[in-house]
C-alpha positions, -999 to +999 in steps of 0.1 A: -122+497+454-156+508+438-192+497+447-203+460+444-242+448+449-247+417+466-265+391+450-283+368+465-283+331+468-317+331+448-307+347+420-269+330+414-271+305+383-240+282+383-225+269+354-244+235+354-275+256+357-267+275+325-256+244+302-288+224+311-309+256+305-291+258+268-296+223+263-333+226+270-338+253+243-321+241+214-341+209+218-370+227+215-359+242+185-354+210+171-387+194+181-402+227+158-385+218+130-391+183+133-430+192+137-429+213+105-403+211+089-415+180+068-448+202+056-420+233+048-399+208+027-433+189+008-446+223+000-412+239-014-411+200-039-448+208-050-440+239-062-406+235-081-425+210-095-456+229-110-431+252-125-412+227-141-446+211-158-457+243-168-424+247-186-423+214-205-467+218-212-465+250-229-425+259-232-440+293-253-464+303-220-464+344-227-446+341-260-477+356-282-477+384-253-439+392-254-432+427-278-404+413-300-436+384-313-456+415-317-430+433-338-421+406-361-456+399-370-464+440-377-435+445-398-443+417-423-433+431-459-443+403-479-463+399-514-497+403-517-524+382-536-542+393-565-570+373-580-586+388-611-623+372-630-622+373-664-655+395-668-655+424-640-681+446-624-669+455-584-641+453-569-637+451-531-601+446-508-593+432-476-562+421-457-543+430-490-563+410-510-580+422-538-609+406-556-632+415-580-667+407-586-685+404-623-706+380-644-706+344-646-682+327-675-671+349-702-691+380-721-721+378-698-721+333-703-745+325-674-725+295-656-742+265-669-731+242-640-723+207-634-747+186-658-763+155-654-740+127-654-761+106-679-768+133-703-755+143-735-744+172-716-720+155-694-703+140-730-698+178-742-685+186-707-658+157-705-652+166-741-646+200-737-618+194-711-599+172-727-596+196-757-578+219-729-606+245-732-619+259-697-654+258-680-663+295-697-657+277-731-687+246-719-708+275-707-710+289-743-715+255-758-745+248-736-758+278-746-752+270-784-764+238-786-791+246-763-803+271-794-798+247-821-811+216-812-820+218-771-791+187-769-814+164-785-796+139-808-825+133-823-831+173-835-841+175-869-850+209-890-871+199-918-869+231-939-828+230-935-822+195-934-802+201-904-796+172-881-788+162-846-774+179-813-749+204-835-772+209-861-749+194-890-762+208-923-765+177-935-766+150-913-745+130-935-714+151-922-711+137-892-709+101-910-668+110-909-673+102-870-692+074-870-717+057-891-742+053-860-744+097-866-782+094-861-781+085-832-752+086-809-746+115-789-707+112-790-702+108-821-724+142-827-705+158-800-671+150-818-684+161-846-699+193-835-664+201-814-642+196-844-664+218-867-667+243-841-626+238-833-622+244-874-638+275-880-645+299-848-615+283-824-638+281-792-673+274-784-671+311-770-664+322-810-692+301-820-715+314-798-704+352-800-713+346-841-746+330-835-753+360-813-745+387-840-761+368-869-783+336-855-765+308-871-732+297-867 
């Protein structure tokens, strides 16, 4: 019934022969994994870990990158600042920003500057504050006073009779201060502030008469 090959004795393999054969390989199977298996399962911990660090270090890694950050910051809409001198020559913009450029203080005023904080100076510039007028307004003093007397409380004109740092024509004026007029620079000051106050409203209207018509 059909054609059979003999086999020979040699190359038979029983049952037994077979099991320990199977046995043999999946042992060494294991003795691989247990050779590198440790190193496979270390490496894959090491790694899960960097990721997880790098997530709780920077939780925004890629953020400034990402087009939606990108979009929000182009299509800001907001106001824009304006700043503004009070005397104006250029004008020059950037990053919606304008500013503009002109002349220290007020009507061509040359900024006088922080003054000496012993001088008479420093009494007019305290002074001048707490009357609520602004730095522009102790510019124009300065340059009044530096006219009239030079801020010397001792500044007398003998053909006027004018006397001290404002120049009071006469002296005695400035006795409704103070009786030590002659020769304390506060009291001159006060003096010279409320006159000035009186009749031209700012040391900038003072000054703006002396310069049309030399005397205020």
């Amino acid at each position: 019934m059909g054609k059979h090959v003999a086999l020979s004795d040699s190359s038979r393999l029983d049952a037994r022969t077979v099991r320990r054969r199977i046995r043999a390989t999946t042992w060494s199977q294991r003795g691989v994994f247990l050779r590198h298996g440790p190193s496979l399962l270390l490496g894959t911990m090491i790694l899960t870990l960097a990721l997880i660090m790098v997530t709780v270090v920077d939780p925004y890694s890629g953020a400034v990158a990402s087009p939606s950050f990108r979009l929000t910051y182009d299509s800001w809409q907001g106001p824009v600042q304006t700043l503004r001198a009070a005397s104006a020559s250029q004008t020059s913009a950037r990053d919606g920003v304008d500013t503009v450029a002109g002349l220290h203080g007020l009507m061509g005023v040359p900024a006088a500057g922080l003054p000496d904080p012993t001088s008479a100076q420093a009494i007019g510039y305290r002074m001048v504050a707490e009357r609520g007028w602004s730095v522009q307004e102790y510019d124009c003093l300065v340059l009044l006073w530096n006219r009239e007397s030079h801020w010397n409380v001792y500044a007398n004109n003998p053909s006027s009779g004018a006397y001290g740092i404002p120049q009071s024509l006469p002296g005695e004026k400035m006795a409704t201060v103070g009786a030590d007029w002659q020769t304390n620079p506060t009291t001159q000051i006060t003096w010279g502030l409320n006159y000035i106050q009186a009749r031209y409203d700012t040391p900038c209207g003072a000054w703006a008469h002396s310069e049309a018509t030399n005397w205020y």
